[in-house]
N, C-alpha and C positions, 0 to 999 in steps of 0.2 A: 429386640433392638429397634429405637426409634427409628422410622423412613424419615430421609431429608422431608424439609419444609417443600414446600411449592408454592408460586402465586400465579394469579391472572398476568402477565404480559402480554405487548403486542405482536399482533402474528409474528413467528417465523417466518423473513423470507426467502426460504427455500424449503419449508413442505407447509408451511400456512399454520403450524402448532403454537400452542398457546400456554403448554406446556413448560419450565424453565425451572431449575434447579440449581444453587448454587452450585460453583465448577471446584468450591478448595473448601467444602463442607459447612458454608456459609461465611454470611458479609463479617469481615475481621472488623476491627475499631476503625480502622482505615477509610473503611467505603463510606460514601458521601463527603469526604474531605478534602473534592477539587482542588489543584493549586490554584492559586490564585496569580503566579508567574504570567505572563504575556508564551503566548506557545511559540516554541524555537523547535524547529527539523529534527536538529541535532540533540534536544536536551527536551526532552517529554518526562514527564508527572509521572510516577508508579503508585499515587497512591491511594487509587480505586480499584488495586487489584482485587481485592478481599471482595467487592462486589461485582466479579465477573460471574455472568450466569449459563448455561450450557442447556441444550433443546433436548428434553429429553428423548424428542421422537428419528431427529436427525443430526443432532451432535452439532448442533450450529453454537457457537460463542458470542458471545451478546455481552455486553456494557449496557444497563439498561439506559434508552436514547436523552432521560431528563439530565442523566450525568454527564453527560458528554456536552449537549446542547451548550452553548457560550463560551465552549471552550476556548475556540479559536482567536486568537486576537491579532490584528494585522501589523508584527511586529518583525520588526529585522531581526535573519539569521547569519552574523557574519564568520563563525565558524563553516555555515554549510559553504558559503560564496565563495573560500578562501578553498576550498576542495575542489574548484573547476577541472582541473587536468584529469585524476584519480576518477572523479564523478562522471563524467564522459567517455574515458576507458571502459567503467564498467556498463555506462550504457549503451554503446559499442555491442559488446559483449550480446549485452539481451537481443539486441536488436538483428546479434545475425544468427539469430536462433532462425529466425526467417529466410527465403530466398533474397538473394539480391536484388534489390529495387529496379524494376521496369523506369524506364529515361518520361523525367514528369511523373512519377509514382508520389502520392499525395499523402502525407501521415499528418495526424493530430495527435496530438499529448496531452493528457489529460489529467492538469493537476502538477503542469509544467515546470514550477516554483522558479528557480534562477534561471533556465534555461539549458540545462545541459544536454539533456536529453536530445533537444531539440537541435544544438550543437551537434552534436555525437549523427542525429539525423538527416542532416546537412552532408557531413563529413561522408556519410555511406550512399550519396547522390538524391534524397530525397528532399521533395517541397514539401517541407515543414511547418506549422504553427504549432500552437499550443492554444491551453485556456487555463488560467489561475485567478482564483479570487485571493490573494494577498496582493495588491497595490504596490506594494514595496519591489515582491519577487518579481512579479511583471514589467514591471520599468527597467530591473534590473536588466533581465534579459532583454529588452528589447534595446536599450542602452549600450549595452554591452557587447552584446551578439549581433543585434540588427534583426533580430527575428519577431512576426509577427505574434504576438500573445494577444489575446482577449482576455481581457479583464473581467471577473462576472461567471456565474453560476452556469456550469456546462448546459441548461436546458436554454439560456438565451444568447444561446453562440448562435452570431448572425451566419452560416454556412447552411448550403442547400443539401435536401437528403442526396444520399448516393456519392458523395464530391470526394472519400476517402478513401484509397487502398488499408491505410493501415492505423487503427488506433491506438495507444498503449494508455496505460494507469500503471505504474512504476509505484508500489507502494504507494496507493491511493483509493482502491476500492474501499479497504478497511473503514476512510476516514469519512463514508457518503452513510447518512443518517437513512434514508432512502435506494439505496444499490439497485434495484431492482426499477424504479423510475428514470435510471444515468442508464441502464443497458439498456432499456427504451429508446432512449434518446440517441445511443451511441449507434446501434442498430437500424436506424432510420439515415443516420448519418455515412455507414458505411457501404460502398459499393458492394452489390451480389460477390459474393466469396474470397471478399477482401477480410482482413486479416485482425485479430484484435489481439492484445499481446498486454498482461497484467503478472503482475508481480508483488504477492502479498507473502505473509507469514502462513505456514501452515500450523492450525492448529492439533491438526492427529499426526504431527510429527514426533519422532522417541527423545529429541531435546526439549521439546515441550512437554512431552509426559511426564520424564526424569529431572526437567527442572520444575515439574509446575508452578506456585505461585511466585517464583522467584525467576521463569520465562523471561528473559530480556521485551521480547514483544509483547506483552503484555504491558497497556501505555493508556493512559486515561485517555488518549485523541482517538482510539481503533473504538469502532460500535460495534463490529463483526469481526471474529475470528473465521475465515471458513480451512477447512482443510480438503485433502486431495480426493474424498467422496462428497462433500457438500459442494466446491465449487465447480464440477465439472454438472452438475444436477443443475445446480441453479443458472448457469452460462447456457444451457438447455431449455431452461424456461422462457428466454426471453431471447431465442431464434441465434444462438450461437453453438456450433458443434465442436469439441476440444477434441485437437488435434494432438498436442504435446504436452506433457507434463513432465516435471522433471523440478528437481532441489537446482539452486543456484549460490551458486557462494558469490563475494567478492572482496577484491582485492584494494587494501588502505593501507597509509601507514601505521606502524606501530604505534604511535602516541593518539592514533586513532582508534585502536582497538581498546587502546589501556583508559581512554575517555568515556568506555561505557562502562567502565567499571564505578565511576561517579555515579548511574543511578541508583548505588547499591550502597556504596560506602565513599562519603568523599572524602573522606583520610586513606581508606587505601586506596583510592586514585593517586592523590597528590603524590602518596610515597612510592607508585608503581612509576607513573609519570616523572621522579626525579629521576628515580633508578635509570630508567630507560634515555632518557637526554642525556646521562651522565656516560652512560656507556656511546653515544654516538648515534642510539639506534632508531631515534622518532622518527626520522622521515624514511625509514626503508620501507618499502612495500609487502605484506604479506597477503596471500590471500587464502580466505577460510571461509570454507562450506560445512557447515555443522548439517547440514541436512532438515532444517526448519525455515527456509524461505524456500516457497515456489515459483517456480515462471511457469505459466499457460501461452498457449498460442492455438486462437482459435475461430473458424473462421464463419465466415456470417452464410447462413443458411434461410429459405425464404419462408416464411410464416407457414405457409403448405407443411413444407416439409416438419416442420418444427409442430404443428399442432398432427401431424403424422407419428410421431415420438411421445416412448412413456418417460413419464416423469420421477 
């Protein structure tokens, strides 16, 4: 039996391997055929799945970085903007994964987009900002909300080291070409034993396994998949120690759950979508924890300590 292909790729960052294999027994017809769409929150591209690649040394998930490069395009999501109430509930949620906020406890969002987060952050007594490089979503929020956003690439966020109790990345780590130069940065940024708080897909989850290449999260914006032994490794390498892990569901209406059926089929959206409006039932709220999104919570440890640690 033939051994999978292999190639040269760039280090893994999380054990530095160079090692990479495709993940669904190589690149289908699919990989390399970016959309060419403007990227929307709500409605990402599947069709670079077939060139998702996996570490052979540490199981890291990888989009190799030329395909993703351009992706981004700074275009309005008005589906995501129209989800304010539901979208702050559930970041609510995340956020009191934490103790309750110290009076003047300072948090950044990282990767802010409409501002909910930062809403929802407000709301649990914390002084808030954000940073987002979409123009559109940052005005939104600060329009909207009245909250401070920076506009612009998290390494030239004008804030002085130490100024943060708490940062999060709410489904954002995924989308950093680099991950490991933003926990630098973030790291400098956050107060001794203040608190860092992300929320990605896991990729060594049993809905990811059992669905493979048809994985909802799998999305041509994400460069890295980590799962629940690669990210607590790599949040180790660059002086953060993980406190919590755990699966996180949340909670949307039904015609929001029947809208991700659109990346698969959009004739069975359409007809799941009348179905469900015809019965009354689109805007009830359900919520679903499949057990393939994780939340971490984790807190900043001092470079001593951290070069005191195996990796």
């Amino acid at each position: 039996m033939a051994m999978p292909s292999t190639r040269q790729a760039p280090l893994c960052p999380v054990c530095g391997g160079s090692d990479f294999v495709p993940q669904f027994g190589g690149a289908g017809a699919d990989a390399g055929k970016r959309s060419t769409t403007p990227y929307r929150i709500t409605q990402s591209s599947r069709r670079l799945v077939g060139a998702v690649e996996r570490c052979r040394d540490c199981g890291l998930g990888m989009l190799p970085p030329h395909l993703v490069e351009g992706h981004y395009a700074d275009g309005a999501d008005e589906r995501f903007a129209e989800q304010a109430e539901v979208r702050c509930r559930n970041a609510e949620r995340l956020l009191q994964l934490l103790p309750p906020p110290s009076p003047g406890a300072r948090l950044l969002d990282v990767g802010s987009a409409y501002g909910f987060l930062l809403l929802a952050a407000r709301r649990l007594g914390y002084d808030a900002v954000g940073v987002e490089p979409s123009q559109d979503a940052a005005d939104y929020a600060h329009r909207t909300y009245g909250v401070e956003v920076f506009n612009g690439p998290i390494q030239d966020v004008p804030y002085e080291a130490e100024s943060f109790d708490v940062i999060t990345l709410a489904d954002v780590i995924e989308h950093f070409s680099d991950p490991a130069l933003v926990l630098d940065r973030l790291h400098r940024l956050l107060r001794p034993n203040g608190h860092l708080v992300l929320l990605t897909p896991d990729f060594g989850s049993v809905a990811a396994r059992v669905m493979g290449r048809h994985w909802w999260a799998l999305l041509d914006d994400h460069y890295f998949y980590f799962s629940r032994q690669t990210l607590p490794r790599f949040l180790r390498q660059h002086g953060f120690s993980s406190e919590r892990l755990q699966s996180f569901g949340r909670a949307f209406p039904i015609h929001h759950w029947v809208f991700k059926l659109s990346q698969y089929s959009e004739g069975t959206y359409r007809a799941c979508d009348r179905v469900v409006r015809a019965l009354g039932l689109a805007e009830v709220e359900v919520p679903l924890n499949f057990g393939d999104q994780m939340a971490c919570v984790a807190s900043r440890v001092s470079r001593a300590t951290q070069s005191g640690a195996t990796s």
